[in-house]
MARZA-207089 format. One record per residue: residue in one letter; x, y, z of N, C-alpha, C in turn. Coordinates in steps of 0.1 Angstrom, whole numbers, plus 2048, in hexadecimal, padded with zeros to 3 digits. Layout:
N
AXYZXYZXYZ;...
//
This chain:
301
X39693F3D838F9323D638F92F3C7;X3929273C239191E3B938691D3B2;X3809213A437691A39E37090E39C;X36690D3953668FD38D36E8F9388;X37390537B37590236E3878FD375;X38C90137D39990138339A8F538B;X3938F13943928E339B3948DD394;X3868DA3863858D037A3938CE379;X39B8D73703A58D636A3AF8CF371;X3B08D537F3B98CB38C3B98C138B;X3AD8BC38F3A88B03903AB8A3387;X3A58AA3773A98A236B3B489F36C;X3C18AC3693CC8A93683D28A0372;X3D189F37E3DA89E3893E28A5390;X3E18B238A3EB8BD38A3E88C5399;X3E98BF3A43E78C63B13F38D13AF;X3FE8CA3A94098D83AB4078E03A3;X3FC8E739A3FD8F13913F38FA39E;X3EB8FB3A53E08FF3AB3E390B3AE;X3F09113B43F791C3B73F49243AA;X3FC91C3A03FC9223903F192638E;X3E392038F3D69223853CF929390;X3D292D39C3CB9383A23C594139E;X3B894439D3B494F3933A79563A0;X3A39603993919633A138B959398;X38194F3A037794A3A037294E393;X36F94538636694937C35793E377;X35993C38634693638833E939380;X33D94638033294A37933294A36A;X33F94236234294135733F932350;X33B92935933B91E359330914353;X32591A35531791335131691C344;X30B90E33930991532F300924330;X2FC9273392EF93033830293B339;X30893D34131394534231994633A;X31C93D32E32393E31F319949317;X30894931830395031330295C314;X30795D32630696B32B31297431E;X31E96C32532A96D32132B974311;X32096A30A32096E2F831C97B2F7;X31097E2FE30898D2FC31399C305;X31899730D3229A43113319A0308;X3309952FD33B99D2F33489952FA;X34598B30635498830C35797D301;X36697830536896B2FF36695F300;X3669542FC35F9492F83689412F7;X36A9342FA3709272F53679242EC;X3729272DA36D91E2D136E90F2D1;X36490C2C73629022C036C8F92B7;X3728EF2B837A8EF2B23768E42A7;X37D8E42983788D82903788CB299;X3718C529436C8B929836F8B22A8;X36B8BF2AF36B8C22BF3648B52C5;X3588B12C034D8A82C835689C2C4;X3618972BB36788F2B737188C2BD;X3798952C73888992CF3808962DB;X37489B2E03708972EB36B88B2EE;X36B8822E336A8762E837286C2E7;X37A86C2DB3868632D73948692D9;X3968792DE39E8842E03A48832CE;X3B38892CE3B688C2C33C387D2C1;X3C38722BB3C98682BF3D686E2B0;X3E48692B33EC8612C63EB86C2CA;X3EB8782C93EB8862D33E78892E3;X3DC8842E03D38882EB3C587E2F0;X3C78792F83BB8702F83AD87A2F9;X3A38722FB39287A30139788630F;X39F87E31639D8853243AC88D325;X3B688A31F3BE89431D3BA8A230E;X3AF89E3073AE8AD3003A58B5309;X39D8A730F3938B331A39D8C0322;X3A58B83293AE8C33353B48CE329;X3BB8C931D3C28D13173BB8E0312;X3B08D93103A98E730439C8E930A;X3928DF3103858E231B3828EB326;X3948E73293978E83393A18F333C;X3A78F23353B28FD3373AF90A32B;X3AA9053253A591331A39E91A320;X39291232138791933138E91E33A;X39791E34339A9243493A5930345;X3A592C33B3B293B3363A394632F;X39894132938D94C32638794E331;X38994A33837D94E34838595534E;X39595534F39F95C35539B96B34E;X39D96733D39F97833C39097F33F;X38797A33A37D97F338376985347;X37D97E35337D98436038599635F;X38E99335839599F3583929AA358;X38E9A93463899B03383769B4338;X3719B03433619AF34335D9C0345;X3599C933C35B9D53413629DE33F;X36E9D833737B9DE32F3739E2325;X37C9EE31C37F9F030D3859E3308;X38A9DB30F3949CF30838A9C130B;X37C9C030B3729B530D3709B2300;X36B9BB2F43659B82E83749B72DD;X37F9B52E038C9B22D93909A22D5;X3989A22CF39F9912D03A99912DA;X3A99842DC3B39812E73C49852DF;X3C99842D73D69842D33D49972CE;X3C999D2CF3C89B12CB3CF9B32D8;X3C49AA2E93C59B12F23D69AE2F9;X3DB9A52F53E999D2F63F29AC2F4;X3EF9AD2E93FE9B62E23FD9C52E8;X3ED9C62EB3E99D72EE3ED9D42FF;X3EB9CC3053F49CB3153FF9C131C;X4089C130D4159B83104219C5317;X41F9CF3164249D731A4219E0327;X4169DD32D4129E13394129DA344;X41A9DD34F41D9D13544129D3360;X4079DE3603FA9DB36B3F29D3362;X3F29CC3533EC9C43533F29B9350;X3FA9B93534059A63513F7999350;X3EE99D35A3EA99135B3DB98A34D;X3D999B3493D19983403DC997333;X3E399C3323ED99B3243EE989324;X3F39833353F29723333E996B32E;X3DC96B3383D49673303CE968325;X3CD97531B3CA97830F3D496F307;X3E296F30A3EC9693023E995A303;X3E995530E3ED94930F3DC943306;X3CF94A30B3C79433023C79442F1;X3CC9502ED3D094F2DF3DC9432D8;X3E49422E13F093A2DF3E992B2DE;X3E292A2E83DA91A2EA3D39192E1;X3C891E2DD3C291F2D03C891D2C6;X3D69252BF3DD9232B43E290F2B1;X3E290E2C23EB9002C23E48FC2BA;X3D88F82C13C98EE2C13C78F12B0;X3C48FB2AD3C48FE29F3C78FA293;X3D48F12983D88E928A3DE8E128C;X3D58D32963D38C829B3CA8C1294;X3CB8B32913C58AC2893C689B28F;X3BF89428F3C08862943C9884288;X3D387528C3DF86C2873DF872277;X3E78762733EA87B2623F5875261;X3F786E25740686A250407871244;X40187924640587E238411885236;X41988823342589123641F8A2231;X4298AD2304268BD2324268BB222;X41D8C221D41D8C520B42A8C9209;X42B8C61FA43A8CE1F443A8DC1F6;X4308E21F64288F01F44308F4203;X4338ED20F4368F52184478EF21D;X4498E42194598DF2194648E9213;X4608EC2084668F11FC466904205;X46190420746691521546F913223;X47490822247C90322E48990822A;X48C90521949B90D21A49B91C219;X4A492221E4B291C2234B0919232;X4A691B2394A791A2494AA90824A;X4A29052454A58F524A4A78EC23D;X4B28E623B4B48DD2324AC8D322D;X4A28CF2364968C523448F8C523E;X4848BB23C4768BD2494828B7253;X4858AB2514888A425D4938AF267;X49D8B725C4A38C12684978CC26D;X48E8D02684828D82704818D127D;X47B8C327C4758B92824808BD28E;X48A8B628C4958B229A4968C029D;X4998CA29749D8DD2A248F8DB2A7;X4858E02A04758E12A84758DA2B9;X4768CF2B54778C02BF47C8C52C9;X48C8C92C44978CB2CF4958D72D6;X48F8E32CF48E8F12D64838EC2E2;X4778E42E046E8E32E44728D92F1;X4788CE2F347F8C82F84888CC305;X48D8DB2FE4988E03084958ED310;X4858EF30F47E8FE31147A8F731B;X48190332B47E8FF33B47190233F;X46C8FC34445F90334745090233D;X44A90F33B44090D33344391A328;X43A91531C43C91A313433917307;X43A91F2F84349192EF44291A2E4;X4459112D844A90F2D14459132C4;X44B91C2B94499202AC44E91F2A0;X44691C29544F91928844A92A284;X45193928044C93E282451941270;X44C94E26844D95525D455962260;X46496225E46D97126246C97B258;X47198525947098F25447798E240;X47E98224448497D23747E979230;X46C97323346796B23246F959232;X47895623C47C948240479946249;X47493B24C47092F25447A92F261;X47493626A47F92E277478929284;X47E92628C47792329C47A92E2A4;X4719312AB4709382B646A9342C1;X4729332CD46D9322D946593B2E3;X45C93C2E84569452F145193C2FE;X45494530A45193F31844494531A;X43F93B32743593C32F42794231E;X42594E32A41B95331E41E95E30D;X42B95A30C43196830343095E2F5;X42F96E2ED42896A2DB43296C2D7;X43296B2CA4399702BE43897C2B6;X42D9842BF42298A2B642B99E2BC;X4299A22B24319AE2B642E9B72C3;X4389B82C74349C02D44329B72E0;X42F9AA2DA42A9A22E843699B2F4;X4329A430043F9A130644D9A0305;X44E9AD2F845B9B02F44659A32F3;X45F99C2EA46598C2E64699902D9;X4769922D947C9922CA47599C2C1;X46E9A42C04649A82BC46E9B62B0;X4669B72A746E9C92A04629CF2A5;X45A9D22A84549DF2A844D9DA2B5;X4489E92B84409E62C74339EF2C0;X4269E42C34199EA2BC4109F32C6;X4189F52D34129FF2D9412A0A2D7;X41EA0E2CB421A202C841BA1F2BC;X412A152B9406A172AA3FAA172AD;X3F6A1B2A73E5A182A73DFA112AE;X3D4A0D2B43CEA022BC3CA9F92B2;X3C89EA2B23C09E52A43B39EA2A9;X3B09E429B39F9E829E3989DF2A3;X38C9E22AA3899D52B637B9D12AB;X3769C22AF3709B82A836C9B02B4;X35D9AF2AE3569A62B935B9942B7;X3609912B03679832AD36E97C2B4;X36A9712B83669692C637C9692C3;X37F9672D33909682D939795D2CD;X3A29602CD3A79592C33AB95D2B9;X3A19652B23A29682A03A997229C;X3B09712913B897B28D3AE986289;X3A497C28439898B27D3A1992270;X3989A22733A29A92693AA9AF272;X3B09AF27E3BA9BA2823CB9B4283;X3CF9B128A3DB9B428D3E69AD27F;X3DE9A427E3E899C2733E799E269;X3DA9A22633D39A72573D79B2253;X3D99BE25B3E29CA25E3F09C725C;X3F49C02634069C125E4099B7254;X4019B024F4049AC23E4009B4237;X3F89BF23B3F89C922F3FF9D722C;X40B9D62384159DC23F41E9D9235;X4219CD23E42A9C522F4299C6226;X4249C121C4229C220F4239CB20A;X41E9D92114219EA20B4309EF20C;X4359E22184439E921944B9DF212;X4439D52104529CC2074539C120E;X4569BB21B4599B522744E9B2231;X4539A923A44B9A32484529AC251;X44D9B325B4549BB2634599B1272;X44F9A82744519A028044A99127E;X44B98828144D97B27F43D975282;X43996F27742996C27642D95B27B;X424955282425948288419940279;X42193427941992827141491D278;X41F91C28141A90E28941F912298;X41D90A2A142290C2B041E8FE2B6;X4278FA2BE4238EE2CC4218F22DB;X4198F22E04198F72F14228EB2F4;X42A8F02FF4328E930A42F8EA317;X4188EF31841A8F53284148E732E;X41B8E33374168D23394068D833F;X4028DF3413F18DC33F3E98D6330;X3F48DB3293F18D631A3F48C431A;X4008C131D4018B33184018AA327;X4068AE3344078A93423F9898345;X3EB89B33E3E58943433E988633A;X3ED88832F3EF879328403878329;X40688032B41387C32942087E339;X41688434042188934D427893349;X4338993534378A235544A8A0351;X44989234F45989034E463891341;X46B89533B47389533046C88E323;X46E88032B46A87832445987931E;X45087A32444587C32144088A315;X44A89431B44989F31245089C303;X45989230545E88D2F84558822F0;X44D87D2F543F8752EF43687F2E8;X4348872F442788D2EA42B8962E3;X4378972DD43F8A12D443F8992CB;X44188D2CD4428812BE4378832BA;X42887E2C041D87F2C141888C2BC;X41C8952C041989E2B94188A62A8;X42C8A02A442B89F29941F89928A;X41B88B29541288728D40688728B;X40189A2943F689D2923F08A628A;X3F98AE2823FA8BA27F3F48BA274;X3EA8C52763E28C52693E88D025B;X3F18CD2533F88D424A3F38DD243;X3E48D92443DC8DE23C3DC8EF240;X3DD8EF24C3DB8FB2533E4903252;X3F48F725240090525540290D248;X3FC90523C3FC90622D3F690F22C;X3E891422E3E391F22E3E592923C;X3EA9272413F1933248400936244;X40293123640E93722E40A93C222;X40A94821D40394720F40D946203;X40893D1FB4109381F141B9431E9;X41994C1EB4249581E842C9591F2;X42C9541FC43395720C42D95D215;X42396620D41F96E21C41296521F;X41396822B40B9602373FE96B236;X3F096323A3E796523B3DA964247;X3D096E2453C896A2533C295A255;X3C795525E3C294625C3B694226A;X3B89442733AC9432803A194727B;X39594328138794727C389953287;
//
């Protein structure tokens, strides 16, 4: 049986054909505010707050996303990727972690596939949402153009590969401008729920972080880098000289739960809210998740 939080989402979207997909156990009891409070005191995870949230939920994030398409995207479907894991993880050693610790610590185990998904895919959604901004014309600072060579000749060739990777990825996914080991700028694609993040579902990855250390766990609501995983291997790097594996700046979801309620499900539509997209991006953000020396920094709260 089907929750609220999962109906809701049906419902909004229109999405009768995802229902198979979003099958989950029931997270009823995750649903009311008195249940968010339960939720805070046993240390589970939380759907953050996002800047100027009570603002998206009424005018949504414009051209991006109307009121009722950011609802489904990030209300609705976030909710149901924290209620998914936190069904999981309630009772685990892996409850009081971040969602992108518990990602990399069981992308490798395949009796837990299903919490490695949901941990990932809510960290991944988060990152989107993260550095979204209503209509900006402002174009990307020189501060972040000027790191495109040699990968990309100029924004506008970023712009059209990004576009086209994103364009030509079957199914669901998420799209990456990521930080390589060269420190250059490239794209990277990952399906369904898979990162960029080492070890995570053996996606291009150089190291596997399950033959290291565990990070260290942090009560810091799902999402945040905190001090572990990323904080840790910039300081990896920098002792060794190098980036060992590819730090993400920016990302687009392609999972039509994300964009399906304002734009459909057809080529065409996914090619709108990819224009649309471009012109929501908050620079500000990818800017400081680059640090002006090159190396990238903790940037999520």
């Amino acid at each position: 049986m089907l929750g609220p939080a999962y109906s809701s989402l049906l419902r909004r979207s229109g999405a009768g054909a995802l229902r198979a997909a979003l099958t989950r156990p029931t997270t009823a009891h995750l649903a009311g505010p008195a249940a968010v409070l339960s939720a805070a005191r046993r240390g589970l995870h939380q759907v953050p707050d996002l800047q100027y949230q009570e603002k998206y939920k009424a005018v949504g994030i414009a051209p991006l996303f109307s009121n009722q398409g950011f609802e489904v995207a990030w209300e609705d479907y976030q909710g149901m990727l924290v209620g998914g894991l936190n069904d999981l993880v309630a009772g685990t050693t892996l409850e009081d972690q971040t969602a992108l610790d518990i990602a990399i610590q069981t992308s490798r185990r395949p009796e837990l596939a299903a919490t490695f998904n949901f941990a990932s895919q809510a960290h991944n959604n988060h990152f989107f949402f993260e550095s979204l901004i209503p209509a900006n014309a402002a174009p990307p600072p020189d501060s972040f153009t000027a790191a495109l060579t040699p990968a990309f000749p100029n924004f506008d060739v970023l712009k059209m590969e990004l576009t086209a990777t994103a364009l030509s990825l079957f199914g669901s996914g998420t799209v990456w401008l990521v930080l390589d080991k060269q420190r250059r700028l490239r794209i990277l694609a990952t399906y369904n729920a898979g990162t960029p993040y080492p070890g995570a579902h053996g996606r291009r990855q150089d190291i596997d972080t399950n033959t290291l250390s565990s990070p260290s766990q942090s009560n810091s609501y799902y999402g945040a880098y905190g001090n572990d995983v990323l904080d840790a291997t910039i300081a990896a790097a920098r002792s060794a000289g190098g980036i060992s594996w590819p730090i993400p700046l920016l990302s687009v979801s392609v999972w039509p739960q994300v964009y399906m309620t304002d734009y459909g499900v057809s080529l065409e539509g996914r090619r709108k809210y990819l224009e649309n997209w471009w012109n929501c991006i908050d620079w500000s953000v990818v800017v400081r998740r680059h640090h002006e020396t090159g190396m990238p920094r903790a940037m999520m709260r």
